[in-house]
C-alpha positions as CSV (number, residue, x, y, z in Angstrom):
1,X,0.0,0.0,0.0
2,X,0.9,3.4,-1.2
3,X,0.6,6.4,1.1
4,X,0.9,9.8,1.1
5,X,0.8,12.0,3.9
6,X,0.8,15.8,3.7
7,X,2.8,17.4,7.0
8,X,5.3,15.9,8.7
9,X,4.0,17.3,12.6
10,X,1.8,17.0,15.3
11,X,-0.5,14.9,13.1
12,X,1.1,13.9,10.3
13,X,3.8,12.4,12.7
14,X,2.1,9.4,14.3
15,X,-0.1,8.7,11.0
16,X,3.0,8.1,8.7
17,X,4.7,6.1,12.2
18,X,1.6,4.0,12.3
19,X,1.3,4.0,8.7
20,X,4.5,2.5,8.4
21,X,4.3,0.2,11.2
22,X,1.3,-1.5,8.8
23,X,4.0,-2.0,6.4
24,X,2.9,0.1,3.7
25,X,5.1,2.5,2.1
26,X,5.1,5.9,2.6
27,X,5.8,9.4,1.1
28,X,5.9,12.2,4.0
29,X,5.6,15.7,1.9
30,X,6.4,18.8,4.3
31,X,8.3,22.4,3.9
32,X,8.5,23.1,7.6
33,X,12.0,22.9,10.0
34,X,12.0,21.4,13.5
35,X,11.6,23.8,16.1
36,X,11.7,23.7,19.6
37,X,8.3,24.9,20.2
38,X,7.3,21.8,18.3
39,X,9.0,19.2,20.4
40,X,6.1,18.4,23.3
41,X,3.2,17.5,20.8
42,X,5.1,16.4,17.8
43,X,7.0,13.1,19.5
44,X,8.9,12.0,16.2
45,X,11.7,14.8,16.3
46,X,13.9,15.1,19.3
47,X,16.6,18.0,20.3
48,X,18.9,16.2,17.7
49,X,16.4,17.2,15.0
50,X,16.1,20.8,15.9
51,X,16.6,22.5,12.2
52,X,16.1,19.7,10.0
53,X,14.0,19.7,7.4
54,X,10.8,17.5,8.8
55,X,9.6,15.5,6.0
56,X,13.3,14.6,5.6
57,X,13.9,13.5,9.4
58,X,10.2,12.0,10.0
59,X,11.3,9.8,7.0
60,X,13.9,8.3,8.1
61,X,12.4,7.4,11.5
62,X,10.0,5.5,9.5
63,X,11.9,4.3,6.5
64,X,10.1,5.9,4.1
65,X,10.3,8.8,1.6
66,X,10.9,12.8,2.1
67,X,9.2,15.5,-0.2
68,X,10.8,19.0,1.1
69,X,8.2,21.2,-0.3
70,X,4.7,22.6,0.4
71,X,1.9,20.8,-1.1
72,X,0.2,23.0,-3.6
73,X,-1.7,23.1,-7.0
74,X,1.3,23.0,-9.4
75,X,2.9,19.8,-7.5
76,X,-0.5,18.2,-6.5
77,X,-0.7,15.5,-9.2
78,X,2.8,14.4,-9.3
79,X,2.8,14.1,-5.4
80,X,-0.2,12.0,-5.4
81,X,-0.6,9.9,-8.7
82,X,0.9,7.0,-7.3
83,X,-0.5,6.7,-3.6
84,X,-3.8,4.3,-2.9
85,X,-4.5,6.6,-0.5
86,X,-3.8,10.6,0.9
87,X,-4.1,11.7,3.9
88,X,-3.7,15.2,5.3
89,X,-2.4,16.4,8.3
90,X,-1.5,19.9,7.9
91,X,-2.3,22.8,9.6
92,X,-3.9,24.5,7.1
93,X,-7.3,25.1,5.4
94,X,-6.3,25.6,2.1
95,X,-4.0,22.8,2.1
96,X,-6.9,20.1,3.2
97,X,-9.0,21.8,0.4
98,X,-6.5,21.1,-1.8
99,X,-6.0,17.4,-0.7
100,X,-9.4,16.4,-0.9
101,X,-9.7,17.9,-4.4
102,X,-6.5,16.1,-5.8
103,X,-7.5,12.6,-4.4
104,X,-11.3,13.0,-5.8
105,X,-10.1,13.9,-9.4
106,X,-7.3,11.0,-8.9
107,X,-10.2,8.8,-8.2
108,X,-8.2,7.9,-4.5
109,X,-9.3,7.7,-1.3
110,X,-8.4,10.4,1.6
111,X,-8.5,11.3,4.8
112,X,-8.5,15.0,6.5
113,X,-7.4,15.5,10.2
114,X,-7.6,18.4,12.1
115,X,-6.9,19.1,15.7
116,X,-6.8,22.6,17.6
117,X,-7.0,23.4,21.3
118,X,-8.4,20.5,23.0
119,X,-10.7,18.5,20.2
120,X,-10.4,17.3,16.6
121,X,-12.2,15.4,13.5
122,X,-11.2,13.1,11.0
123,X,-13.0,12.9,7.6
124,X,-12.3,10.3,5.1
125,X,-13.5,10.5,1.7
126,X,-13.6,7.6,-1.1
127,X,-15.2,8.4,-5.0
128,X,-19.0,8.0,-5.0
129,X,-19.6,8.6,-1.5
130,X,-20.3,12.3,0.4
131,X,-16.5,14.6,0.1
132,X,-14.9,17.5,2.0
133,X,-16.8,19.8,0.2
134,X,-20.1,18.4,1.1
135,X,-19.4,18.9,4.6
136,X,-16.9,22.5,4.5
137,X,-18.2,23.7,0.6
138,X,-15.0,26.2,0.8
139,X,-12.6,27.0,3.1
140,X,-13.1,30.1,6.0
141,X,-11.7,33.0,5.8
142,X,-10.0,33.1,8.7
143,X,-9.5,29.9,10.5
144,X,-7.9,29.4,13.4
145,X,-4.3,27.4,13.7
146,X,-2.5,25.6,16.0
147,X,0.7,28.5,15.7
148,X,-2.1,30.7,17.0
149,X,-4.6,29.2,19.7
150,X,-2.5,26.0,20.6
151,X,-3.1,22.6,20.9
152,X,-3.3,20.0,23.5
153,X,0.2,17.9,23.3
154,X,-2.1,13.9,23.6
155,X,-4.9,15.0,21.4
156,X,-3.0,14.8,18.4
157,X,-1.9,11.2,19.2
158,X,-5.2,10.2,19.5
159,X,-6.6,12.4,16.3
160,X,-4.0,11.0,14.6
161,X,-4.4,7.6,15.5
162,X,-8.0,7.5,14.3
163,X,-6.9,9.3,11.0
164,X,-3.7,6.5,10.0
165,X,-7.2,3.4,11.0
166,X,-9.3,4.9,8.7
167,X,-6.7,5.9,6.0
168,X,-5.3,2.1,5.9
169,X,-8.9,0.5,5.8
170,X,-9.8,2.9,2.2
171,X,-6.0,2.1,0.8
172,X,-6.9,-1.8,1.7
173,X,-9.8,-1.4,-0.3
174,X,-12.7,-0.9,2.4
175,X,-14.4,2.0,1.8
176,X,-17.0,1.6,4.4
177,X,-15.6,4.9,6.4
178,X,-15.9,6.9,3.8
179,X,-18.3,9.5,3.7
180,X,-18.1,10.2,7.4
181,X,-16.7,12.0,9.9
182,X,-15.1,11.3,13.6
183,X,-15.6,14.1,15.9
184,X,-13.2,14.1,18.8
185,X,-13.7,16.4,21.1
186,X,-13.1,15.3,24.8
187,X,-10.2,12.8,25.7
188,X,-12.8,11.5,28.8
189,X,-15.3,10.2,26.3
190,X,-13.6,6.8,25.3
191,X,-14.1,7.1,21.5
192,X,-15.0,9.7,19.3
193,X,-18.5,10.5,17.6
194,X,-19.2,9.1,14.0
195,X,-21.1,11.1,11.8
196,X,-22.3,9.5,8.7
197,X,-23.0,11.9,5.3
198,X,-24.9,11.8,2.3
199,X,-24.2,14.1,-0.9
200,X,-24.9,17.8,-0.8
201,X,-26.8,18.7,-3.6
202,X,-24.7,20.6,-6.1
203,X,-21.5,19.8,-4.9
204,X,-18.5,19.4,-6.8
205,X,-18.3,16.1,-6.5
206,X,-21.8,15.5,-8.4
207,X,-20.1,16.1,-11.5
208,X,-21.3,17.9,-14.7
């Protein structure tokens, strides 16, 4: 299995480690440094990592491949022919936008994570079923990021976790999760909230 995951931090860290761990191969594509301010949530780098480029160190922890560069339109396609699945962990909404429409005119499967302050969600998306842009339609003008309002250090552990389960059940070929959405939004509950979703009307991904 072929994946690709965009952002090498907080989340895309433990989703290309567990990723791995499955044995599939994987592509980590990031344009971001290690800093020290990164170190308590993102648990892949250490102090001997501080200023190297994090696609490049995250992998080589994992034995995979490192795409120094930001993932935007005119790279989009070459990044992601290849992969069975992509999955998003970045920090940014333009950046998941941009994911979910790659994958959907690829024809892949994907998966969005988010995570900021103490709560999360997880989307995953497959061809036929409900997409991003059902749920979102476009993104906000001015969302909030972790840089800015914080996030706690275990959450993205656990957001990520959820995000790697559901993005190696579509690249294996069982699309049951997609068209849903995990909400995860207190560490006391147990488990996060599954929210199943049809097709907007007049989406995008309706076609012609």
């Amino acid at each position: 299995m072929r994946v690709v995951v965009i952002g090498a931090g907080g989340l895309g860290g433990p989703i290309a480690i567990a990723a791995a761990a499955s044995g599939a191969e994987v592509t980590v594509v990031d344009a971001d440094v290690v800093e020290l301010s990164n170190l308590h949530r993102q648990v892949q780098f250490g102090m001997a990592d501080l200023g190297r480029a994090k696609a490049t160190a995250l992998a080589a922890r994992i034995g995979g491949r490192g795409v120094v560069a930001r993932f935007e339109a005119g790279n989009a396609a070459e990044l992601t022919v290849d992969a069975d699945v992509v999955v998003d962990g970045s920090d940014d909404p333009e950046t998941k936008f941009l994911v979910a429409d790659q994958a959907r005119a690829l024809g892949r499967p994907y998966v969005i994570a988010a995570a900021l302050r103490h709560g999360g969600n997880v989307f995953a998306g497959a061809p036929g079923r409900a997409c991003y842009r059902c749920l979102f339609e476009a993104p906000p003008d001015d969302a909030a990021t972790c840089g800015d309002s914080g996030v706690l250090g275990p959450l993205v552990g656990w957001v990520g976790g959820v995000a790697a389960r559901r993005a190696l059940a579509l690249g294996g070929g069982d699309l049951d999760p997609a068209g849903s959405i995990w909400v995860l939004d207190d560490l006391r509950r147990g488990g996060p909230r599954e929210v199943r979703l049809e097709r907007r009307r007049g989406c995008v991904c309706e076609g012609p």
